[in-house]
N, C-alpha and C positions, 0 to 999 in steps of 0.2 A: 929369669929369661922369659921375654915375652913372645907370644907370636904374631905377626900380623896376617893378617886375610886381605884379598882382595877384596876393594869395594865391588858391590856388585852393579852392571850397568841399569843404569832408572829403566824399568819396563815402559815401554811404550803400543799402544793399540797402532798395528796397521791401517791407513787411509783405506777410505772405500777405491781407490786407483791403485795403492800397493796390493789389497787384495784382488782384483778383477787381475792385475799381472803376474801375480802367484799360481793365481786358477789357470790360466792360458798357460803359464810354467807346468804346473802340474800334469794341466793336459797332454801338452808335447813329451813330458816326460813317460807317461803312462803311454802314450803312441809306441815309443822309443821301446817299449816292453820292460825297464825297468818298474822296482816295487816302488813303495814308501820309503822302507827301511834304507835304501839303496840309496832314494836323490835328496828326503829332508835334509841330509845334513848340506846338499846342494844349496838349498834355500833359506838354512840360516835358520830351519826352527825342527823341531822335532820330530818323531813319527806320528806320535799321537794328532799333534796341530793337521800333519798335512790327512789323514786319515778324516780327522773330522771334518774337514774341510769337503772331501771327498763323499762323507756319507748327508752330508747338507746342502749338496749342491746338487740335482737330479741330475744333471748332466753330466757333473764329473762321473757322479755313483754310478751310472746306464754307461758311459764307457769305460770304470772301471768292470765292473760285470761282465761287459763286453770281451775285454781282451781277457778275464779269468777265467774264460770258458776253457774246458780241457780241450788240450789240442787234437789236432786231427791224429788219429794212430796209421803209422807208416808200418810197409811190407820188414820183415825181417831183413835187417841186413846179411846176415851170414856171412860165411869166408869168403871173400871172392876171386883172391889167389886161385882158391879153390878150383872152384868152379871156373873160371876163365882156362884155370891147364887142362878140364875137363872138354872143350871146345878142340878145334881142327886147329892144325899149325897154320894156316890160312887166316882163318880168323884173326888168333894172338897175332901172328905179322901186322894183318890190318889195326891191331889196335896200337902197336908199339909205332907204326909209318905215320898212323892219324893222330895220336894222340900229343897235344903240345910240348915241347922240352919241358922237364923241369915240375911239369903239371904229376899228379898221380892217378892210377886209374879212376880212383875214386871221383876224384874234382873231373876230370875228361866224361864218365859215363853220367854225372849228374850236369854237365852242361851240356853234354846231348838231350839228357833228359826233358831240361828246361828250354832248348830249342823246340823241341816235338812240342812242348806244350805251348810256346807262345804261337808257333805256327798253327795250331788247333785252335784258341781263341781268336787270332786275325783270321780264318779262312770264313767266307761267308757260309750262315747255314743253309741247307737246301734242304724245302720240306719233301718229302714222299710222296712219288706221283700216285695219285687214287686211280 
């Protein structure tokens, strides 16, 4: 009994235009916040390749660094069941009247959140009268 194998495909080197659109891939991808390990197989070659790729190219490597900065640390979330039955029956009213169908308090109190903040970056600053 014999076995056969697959032939394997003839290796071939990358163009200098397949690589410069690799790197632009890579970079959109690393934007995207995915790893290596994640999108190589996206691109049809290994972790290793797109790593090196990465530590040889100053700009991929400054914004891979970039986004591997540890992120920013957020307030505790805690129970917030909790703490919301802890507030006035007025209150909970206002959140069950304002908050959108369907939505949870969660998703409702973080898109207020994010409204206060874009409202805070569009308002013009005003310096302190001397």
């Amino acid at each position: 009994m014999t076995t056969t194998t697959k032939p394997k495909k003839p290796y071939r080197r990358a163009t200098p235009t397949e690589l410069a659109e690799r790197k632009k891939r890579i970079a959109a991808l690393l934007k995207k916040g995915l790893t290596p390990n994640k999108f190589a197989p996206q691109l049809g070659v290994c972790r290793n390749t797109v790593q090196e790729m990465i530590n040889n190219d100053p700009a991929l490597k400054a914004l891979h660094n970039d986004l591997r900065k540890t992120p920013v640390l957020l307030p505790r979330a805690g129970p917030l069941s909790a703490a919301v039955r802890k507030e006035t029956e007025e209150f909970q009213e206002w959140l069950r009247d304002n908050a959108p169908d369907g939505s949870t308090l969660s998703e409702f109190l973080i898109s207020m959140a994010v409204d206060t903040f874009l409202a805070e970056q569009a308002a013009p600053t005003v310096s302190p009268k001397k």
